[in-house]
N, C-alpha and C positions, 0 to 999 in steps of 0.2 A: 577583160583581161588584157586583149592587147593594148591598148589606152594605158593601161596600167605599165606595159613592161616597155613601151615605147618611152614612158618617162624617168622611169627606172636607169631605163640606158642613158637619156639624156642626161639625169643628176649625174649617173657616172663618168659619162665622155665629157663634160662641159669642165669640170674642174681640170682632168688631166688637160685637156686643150687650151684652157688660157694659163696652166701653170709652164706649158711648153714654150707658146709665145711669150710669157713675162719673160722665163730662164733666158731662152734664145735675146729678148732684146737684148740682152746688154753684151754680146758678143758682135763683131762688126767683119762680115764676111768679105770674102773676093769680090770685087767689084762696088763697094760701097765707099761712102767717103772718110777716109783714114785721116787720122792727126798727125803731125809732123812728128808726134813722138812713135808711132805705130810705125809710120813710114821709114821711121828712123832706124828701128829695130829689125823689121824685114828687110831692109838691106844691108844691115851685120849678118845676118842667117844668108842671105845670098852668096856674098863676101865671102862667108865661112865657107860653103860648099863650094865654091872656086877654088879653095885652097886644096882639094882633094882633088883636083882633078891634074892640079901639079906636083902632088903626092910631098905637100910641103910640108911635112911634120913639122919641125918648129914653128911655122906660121898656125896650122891648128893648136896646137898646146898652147900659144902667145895667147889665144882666145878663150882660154879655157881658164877657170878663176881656180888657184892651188886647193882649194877643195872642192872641186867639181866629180860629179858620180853620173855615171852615165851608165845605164842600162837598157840593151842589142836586145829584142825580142827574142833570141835563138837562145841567149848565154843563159846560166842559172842564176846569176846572183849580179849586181852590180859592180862596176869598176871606178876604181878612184885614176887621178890623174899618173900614174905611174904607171898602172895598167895600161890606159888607153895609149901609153906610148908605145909599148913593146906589141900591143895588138893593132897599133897602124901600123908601123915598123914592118910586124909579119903579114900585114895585108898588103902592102905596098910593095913586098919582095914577091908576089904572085899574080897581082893585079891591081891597075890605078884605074879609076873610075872617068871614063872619057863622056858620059854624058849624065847630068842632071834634071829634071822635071818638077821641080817645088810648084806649089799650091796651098798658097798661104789657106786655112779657114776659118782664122779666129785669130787678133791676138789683143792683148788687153795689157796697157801701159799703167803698175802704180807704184808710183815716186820711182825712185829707181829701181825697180821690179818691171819685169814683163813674162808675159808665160804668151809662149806662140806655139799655136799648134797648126801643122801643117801635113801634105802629104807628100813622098816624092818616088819619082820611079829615076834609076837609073842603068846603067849598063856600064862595062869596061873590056879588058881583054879579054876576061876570062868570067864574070858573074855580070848577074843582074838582076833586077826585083824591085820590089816597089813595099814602102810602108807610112805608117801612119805616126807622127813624131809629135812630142814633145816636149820644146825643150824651153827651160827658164833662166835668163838673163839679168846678171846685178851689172846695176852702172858702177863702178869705181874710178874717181878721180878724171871723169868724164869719159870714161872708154867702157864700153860694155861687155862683160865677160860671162860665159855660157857656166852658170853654177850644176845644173843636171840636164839630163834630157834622157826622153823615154823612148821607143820605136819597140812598135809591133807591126812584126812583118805582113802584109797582108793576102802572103800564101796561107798563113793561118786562121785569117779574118773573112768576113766578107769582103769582096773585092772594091779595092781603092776605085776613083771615078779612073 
């Protein structure tokens, strides 16, 4: 009987474990070797969150492709670009974000598509927290613009690294 259920488990652990390492291969983490186009796109997403710590609304919205929807882990529903203006607008008149923590984990370049997922902790005058982001980038006319992006906060989650 044990013979029996020792192989049991193995039929069943053996499939989930090499469907994890296939899945996983084709994602390209921190510290491994990035293409010029991955490299390229993690440092618009860097770019962009500089922009918040100058509290430079029109330089984020310049970033932002006229139908882009972004959805805040806290809000209920997603926001289009009009929204996100009046909801920096009013986070700006209470607090600017004076420190960053990005941590790229993934991101995967196709054609002019990217989806980066990332983590980041920050602080400012008055908040701070840390989440789990994802956000998707179209090249247009060779300049790259944030079409969505997702954040779940990870006071809700298991804890960010």
């Amino acid at each position: 009987m044990k013979q029996t259920s020792a192989i049991l488990k193995t039929k069943t652990y053996l499939p989930i474990i090499l469907f994890g390492i296939i899945f996983l291969w084709n994602f390209q983490a921190l510290g491994q070797d990035w293409t010029a186009e991955q490299k390229e796109i993690w440092d618009v997403v860097v770019a962009d969150f500089e922009k918040f710590k100058q509290a430079d609304l029109e330089g984020i919205l310049a970033s932002r492709h006229d139908d882009a929807v972004v959805w805040w882990g806290n809000k209920p529903v997603p926001y289009d670009k009009k929204v996100q203006r009046t909801n920096y607008r009013g986070w700006f008149s209470y607090d600017i974000p004076t420190k960053w923590e990005l941590e790229p984990v993934a991101i995967k370049v196709v054609g002019n598509v990217a989806s980066v997922f990332f983590t980041y902790k920050y602080s400012g005058n008055t908040l701070s927290g840390s989440a789990r982001d994802l956000e998707t980038w179209i090249k247009q006319d060779g300049k790259w613009l944030m079409i969505n992006s997702f954040s779940a906060f990870c006071d809700e989650l298991p804890p960010c690294k």
